[in-house]
DRENBA-684175 format. One record per residue (C-alpha): residue in one letter; x, y, z. Coordinates in pm, 1 decimal. Last residue first. Layout:
REM residues N
<'A', <X, Y, Z>>;
...
END
This chain:
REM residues 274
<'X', <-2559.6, 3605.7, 1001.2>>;
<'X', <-2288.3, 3462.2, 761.3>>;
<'X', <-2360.1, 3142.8, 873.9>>;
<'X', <-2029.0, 2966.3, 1169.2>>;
<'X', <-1949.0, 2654.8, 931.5>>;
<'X', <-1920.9, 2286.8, 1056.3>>;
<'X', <-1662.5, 1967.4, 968.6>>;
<'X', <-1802.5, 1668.5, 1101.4>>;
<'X', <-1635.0, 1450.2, 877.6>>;
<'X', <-1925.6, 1310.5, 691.4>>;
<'X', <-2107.2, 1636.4, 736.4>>;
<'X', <-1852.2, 1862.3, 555.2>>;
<'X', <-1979.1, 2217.6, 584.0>>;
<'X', <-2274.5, 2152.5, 778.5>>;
<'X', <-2383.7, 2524.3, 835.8>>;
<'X', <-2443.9, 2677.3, 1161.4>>;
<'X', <-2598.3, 2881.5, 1434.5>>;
<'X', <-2892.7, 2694.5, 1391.8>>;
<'X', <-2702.8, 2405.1, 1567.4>>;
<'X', <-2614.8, 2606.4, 1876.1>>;
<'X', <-2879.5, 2452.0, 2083.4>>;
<'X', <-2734.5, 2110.0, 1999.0>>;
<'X', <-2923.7, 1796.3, 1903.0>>;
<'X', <-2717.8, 1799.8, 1534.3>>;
<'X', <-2463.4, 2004.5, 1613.9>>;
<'X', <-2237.9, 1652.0, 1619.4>>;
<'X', <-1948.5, 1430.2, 1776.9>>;
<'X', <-1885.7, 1094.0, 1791.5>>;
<'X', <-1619.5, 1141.0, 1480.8>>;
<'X', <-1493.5, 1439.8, 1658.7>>;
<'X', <-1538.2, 1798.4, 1609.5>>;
<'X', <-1416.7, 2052.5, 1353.8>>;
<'X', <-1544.2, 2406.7, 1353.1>>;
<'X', <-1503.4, 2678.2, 1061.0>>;
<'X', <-1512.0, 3002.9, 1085.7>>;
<'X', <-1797.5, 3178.7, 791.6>>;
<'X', <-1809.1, 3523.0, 1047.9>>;
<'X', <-1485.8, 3526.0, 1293.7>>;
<'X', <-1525.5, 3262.6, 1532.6>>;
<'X', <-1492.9, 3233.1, 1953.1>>;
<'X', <-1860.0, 3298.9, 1993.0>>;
<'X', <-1951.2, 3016.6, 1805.5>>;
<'X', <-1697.7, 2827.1, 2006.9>>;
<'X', <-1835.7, 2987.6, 2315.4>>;
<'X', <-2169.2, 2883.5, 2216.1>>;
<'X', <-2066.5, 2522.9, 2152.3>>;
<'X', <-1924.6, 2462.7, 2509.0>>;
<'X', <-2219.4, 2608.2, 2683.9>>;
<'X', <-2422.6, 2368.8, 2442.4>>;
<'X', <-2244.7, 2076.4, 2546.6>>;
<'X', <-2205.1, 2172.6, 2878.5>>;
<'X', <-2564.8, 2149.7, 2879.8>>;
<'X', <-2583.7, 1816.5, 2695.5>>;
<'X', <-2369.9, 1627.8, 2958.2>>;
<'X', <-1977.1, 1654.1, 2866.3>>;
<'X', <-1711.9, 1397.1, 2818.9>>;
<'X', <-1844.2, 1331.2, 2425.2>>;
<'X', <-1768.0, 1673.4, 2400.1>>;
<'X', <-1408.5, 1610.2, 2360.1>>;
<'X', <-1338.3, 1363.9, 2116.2>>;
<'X', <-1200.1, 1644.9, 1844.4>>;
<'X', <-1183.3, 2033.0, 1964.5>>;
<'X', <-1049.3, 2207.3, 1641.1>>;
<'X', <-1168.0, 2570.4, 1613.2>>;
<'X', <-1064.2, 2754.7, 1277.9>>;
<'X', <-1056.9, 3081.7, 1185.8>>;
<'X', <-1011.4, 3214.2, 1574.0>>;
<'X', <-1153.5, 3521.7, 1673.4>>;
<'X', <-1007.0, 3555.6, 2088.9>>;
<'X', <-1128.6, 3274.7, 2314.4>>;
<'X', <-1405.8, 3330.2, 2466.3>>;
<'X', <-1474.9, 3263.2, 2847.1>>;
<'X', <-1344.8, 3031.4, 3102.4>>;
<'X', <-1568.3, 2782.8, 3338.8>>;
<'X', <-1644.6, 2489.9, 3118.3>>;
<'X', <-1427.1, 2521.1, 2812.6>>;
<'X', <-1133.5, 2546.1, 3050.6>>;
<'X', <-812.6, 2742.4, 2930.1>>;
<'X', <-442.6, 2704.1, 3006.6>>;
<'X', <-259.2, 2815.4, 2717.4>>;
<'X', <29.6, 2686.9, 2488.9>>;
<'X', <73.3, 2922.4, 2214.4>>;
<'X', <196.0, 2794.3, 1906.2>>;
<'X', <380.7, 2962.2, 1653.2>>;
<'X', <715.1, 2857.6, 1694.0>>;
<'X', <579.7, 2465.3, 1770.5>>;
<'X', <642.7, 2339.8, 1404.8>>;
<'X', <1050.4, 2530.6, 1460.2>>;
<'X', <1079.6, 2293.9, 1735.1>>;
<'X', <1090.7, 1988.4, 1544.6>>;
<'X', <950.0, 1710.9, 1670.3>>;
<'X', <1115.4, 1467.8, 1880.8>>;
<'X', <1055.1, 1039.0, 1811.8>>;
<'X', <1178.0, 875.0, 2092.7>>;
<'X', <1308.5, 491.2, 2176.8>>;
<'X', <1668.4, 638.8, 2235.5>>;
<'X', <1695.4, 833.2, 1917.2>>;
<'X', <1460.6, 958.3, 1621.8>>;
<'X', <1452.3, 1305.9, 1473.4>>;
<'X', <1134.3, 1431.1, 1367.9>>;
<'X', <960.6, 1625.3, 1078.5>>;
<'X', <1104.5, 1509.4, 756.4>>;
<'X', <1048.4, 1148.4, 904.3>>;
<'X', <659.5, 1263.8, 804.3>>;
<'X', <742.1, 1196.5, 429.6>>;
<'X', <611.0, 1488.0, 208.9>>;
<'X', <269.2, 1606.4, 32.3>>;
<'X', <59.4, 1450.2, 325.5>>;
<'X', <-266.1, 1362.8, 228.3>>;
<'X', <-458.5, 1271.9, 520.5>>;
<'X', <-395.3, 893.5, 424.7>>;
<'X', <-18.7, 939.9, 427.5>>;
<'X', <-40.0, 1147.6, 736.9>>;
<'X', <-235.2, 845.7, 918.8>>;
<'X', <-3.9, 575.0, 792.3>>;
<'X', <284.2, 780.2, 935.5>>;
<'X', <103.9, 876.8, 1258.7>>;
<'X', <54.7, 489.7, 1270.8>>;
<'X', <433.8, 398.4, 1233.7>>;
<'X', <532.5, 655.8, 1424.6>>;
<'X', <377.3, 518.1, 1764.7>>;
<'X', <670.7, 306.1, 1857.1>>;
<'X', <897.9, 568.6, 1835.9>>;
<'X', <719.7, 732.0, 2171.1>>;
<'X', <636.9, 1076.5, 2140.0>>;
<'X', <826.2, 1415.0, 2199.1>>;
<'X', <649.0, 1724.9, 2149.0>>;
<'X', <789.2, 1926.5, 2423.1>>;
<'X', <499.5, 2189.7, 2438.8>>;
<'X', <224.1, 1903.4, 2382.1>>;
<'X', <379.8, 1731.6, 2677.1>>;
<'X', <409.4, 2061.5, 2891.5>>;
<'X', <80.6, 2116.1, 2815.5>>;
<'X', <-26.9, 1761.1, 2877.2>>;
<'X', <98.7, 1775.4, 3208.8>>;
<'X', <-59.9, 2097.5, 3281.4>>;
<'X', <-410.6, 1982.3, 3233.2>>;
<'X', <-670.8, 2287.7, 3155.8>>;
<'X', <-594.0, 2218.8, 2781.8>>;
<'X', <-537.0, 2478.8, 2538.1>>;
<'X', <-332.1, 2506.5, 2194.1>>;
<'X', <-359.1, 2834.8, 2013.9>>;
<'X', <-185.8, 2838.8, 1670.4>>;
<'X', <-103.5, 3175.1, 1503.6>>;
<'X', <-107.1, 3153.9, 1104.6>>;
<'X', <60.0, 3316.7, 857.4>>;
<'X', <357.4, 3130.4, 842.4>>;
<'X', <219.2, 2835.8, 845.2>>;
<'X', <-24.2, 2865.4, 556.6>>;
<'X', <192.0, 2699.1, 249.3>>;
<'X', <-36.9, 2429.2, 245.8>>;
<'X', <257.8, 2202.5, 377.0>>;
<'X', <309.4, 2412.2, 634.4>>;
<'X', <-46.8, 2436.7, 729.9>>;
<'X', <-51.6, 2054.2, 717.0>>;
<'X', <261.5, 1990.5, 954.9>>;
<'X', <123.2, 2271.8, 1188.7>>;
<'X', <-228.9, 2106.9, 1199.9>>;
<'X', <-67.7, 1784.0, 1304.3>>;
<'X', <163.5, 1895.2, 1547.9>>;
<'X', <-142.2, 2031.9, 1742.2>>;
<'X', <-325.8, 1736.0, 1695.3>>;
<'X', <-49.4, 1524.7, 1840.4>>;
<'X', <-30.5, 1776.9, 2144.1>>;
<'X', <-55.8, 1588.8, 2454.5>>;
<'X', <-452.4, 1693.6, 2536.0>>;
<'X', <-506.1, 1961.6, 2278.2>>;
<'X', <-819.0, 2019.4, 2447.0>>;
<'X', <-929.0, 2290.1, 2226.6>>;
<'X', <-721.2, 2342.4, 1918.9>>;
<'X', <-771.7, 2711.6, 1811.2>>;
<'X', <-695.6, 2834.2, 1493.0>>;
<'X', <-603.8, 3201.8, 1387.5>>;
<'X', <-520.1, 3341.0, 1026.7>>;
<'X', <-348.6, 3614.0, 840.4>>;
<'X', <-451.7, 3748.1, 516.7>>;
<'X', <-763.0, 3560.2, 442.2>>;
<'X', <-841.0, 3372.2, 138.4>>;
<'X', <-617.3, 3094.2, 178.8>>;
<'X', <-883.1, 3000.9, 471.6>>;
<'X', <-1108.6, 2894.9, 211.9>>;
<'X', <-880.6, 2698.7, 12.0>>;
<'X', <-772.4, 2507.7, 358.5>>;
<'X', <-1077.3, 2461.9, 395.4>>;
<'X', <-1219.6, 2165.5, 132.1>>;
<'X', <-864.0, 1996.2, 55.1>>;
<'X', <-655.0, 2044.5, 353.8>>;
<'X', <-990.7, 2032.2, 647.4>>;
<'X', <-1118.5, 1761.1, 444.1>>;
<'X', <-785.3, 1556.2, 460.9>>;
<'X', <-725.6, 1606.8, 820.3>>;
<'X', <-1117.5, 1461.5, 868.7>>;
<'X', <-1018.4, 1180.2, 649.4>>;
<'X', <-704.4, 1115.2, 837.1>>;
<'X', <-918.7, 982.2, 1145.6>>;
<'X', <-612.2, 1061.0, 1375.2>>;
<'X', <-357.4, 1282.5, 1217.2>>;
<'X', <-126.3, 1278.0, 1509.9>>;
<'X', <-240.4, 1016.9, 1774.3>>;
<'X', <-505.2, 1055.6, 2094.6>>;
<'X', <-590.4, 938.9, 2432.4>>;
<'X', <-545.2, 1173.8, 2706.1>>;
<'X', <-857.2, 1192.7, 2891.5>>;
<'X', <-916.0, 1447.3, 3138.4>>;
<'X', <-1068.2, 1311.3, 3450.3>>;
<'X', <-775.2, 1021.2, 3512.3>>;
<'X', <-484.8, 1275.8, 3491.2>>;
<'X', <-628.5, 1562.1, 3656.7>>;
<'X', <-657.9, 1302.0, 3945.1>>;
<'X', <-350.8, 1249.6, 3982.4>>;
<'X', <-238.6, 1546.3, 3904.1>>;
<'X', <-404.1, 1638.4, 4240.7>>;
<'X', <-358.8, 1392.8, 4461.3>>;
<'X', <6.5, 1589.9, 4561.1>>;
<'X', <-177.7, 1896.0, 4680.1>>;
<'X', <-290.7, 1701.8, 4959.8>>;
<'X', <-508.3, 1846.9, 5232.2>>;
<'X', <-833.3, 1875.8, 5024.0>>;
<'X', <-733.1, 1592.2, 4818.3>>;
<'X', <-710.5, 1321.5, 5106.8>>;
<'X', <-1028.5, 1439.0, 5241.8>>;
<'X', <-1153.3, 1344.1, 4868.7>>;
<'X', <-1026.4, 1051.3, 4845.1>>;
<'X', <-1132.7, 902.8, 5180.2>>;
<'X', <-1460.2, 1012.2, 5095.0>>;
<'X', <-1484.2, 850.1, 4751.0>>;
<'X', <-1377.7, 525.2, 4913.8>>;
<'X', <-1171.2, 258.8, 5011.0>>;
<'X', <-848.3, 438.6, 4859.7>>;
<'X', <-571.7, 200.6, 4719.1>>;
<'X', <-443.9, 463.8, 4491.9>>;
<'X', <-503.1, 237.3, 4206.6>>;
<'X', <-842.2, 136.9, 4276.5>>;
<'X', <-955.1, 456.8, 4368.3>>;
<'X', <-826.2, 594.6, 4004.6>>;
<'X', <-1011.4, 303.1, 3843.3>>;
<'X', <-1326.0, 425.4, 4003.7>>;
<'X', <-1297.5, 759.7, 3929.9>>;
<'X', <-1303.8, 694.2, 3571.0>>;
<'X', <-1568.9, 522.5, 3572.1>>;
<'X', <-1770.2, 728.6, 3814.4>>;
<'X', <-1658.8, 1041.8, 3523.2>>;
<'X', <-1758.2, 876.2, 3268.5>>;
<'X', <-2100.3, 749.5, 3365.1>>;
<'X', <-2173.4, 1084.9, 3507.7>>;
<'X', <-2150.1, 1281.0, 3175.0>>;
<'X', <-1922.8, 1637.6, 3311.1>>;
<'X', <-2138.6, 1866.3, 3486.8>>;
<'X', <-1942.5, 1892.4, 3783.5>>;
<'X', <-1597.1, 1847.2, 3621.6>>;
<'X', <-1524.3, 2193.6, 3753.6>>;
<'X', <-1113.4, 2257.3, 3847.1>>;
<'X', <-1122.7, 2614.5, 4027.3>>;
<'X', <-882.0, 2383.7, 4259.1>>;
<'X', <-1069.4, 2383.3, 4597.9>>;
<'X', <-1362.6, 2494.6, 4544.5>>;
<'X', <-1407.3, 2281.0, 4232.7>>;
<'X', <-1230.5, 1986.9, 4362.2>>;
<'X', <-1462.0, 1943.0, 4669.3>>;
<'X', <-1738.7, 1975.0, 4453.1>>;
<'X', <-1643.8, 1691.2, 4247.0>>;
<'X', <-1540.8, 1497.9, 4573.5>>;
<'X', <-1915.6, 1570.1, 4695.9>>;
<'X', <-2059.6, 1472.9, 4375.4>>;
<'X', <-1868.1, 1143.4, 4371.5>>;
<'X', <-1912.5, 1090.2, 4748.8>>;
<'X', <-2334.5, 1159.5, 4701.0>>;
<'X', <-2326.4, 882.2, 4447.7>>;
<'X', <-2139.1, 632.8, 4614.5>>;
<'X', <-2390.3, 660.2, 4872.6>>;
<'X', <-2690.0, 618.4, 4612.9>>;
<'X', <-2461.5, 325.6, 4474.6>>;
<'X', <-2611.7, 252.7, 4094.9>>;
<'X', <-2634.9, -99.0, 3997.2>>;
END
């Protein structure tokens, strides 16, 4: 049952965090964002809304916090290998095409997508012509993504998910283990930039080839969505390509015109010529 009071705090913390911070979750999907608050509340034994958010005006400390809870950080390397595999075996050939390339991961979160796409474009023989952009507006997860260490107990599923993408080597090839951690190599993060950028408040992103931004829109009420969509449009040369998440679609967007469905299984899109 929906709290008008609760309400009001929620929009008024929102606010609060925008002026403050330059942080805007304001037109985020409302469900989310309440449920999300709500579990942060609980665990820093607030009362309410309004306690939180006088405590975040004069509290710098809150803030991570509550960075932490708004932008979700749930993710593996490879994850849903058939969209991995579409982008090596249906783009990839595309993209060989051009003499240098860009591609943009937006909302990298901790960077397992990010390691991802550098494994396959060296694989594909494409690394070294490529510049990788990887953005989030939480600096946590850029300095996670930037480190690109992961818990040991995860590589068994990146493994099975790189197999299934279509690797062309063994993933171990790409990490050393010790002390419960799996480290990447550093040479798969020499050309990545690590950038803060917010898709609801910054503006476009250089030409970029390719624009990954998986299990992100889902976060976002329609018109984000669509603000979100024309910058990526924006964002890409003539025929770029645009992955989103398994949720995800064009389909209801005002952008959807704008594009081809290059791989609609795997939600896979193409900027049209014109």
């Amino acid at each position: 049952m929906n709290d008008p009071v609760e309400d009001l705090e929620i929009q008024l913390l929102l606010e609060a965090l925008y002026q403050r911070y330059h942080y805007d979750f304001r037109d985020y999907a409302p469900a989310s964002i309440k449920r999300r608050l709500r579990q942060l509340k609980e665990k820093l034994g607030f009362t309410n809304f309004s306690a939180m958010q006088e405590s975040l005006l004069h509290d710098t400390r809150i803030l991570p916090h509550v960075l932490a809870y708004l932008t979700v950080q749930v993710s593996e390397m490879f994850r849903d290998p058939g969209y991995f595999r579409a982008i090596r075996e249906k783009v990839v050939p595309v993209l060989r095409t051009y003499p240098s390339l860009k591609v943009w991961i937006a909302g990298c979160s901790a960077g397992e997508e990010v390691h991802s796409l550098a494994i396959l474009f060296r694989e594909e023989g494409l690394e070294q012509r490529t510049m990788f952009y990887a953005t989030d507006i939480n600096q946590a997860a850029l300095k996670a993504a930037s480190d690109g260490i992961y818990g040991l107990d995860r590589i068994k599923l990146f493994t099975e998910n790189h197999q299934k993408s279509g690797g062309k080597s063994s993933l171990s090839n790409y990490y050393s283990a010790a002390y419960g951690k799996a480290s990447f190599d550093r040479t798969l993060r020499d050309r990545v930039v690590f950038s803060d950028h917010s898709l609801v408040t910054d503006a476009v992103f250089g030409e970029m080839h390719l624009i990954s931004c998986r299990n992100v829109l889902i976060y976002f009420d329609r018109t984000l969505q669509d603000r979100t969509l024309k910058l990526f449009r924006e964002s890409l040369v003539r025929k770029g390509f645009l992955g989103l998440g398994a949720k995800e679609s064009l389909r209801f967007s005002s952008e959807a015109d704008f594009f081809l469905d290059f791989d609609k299984n795997e939600r896979i899109y193409q900027k049209r010529d014109a």
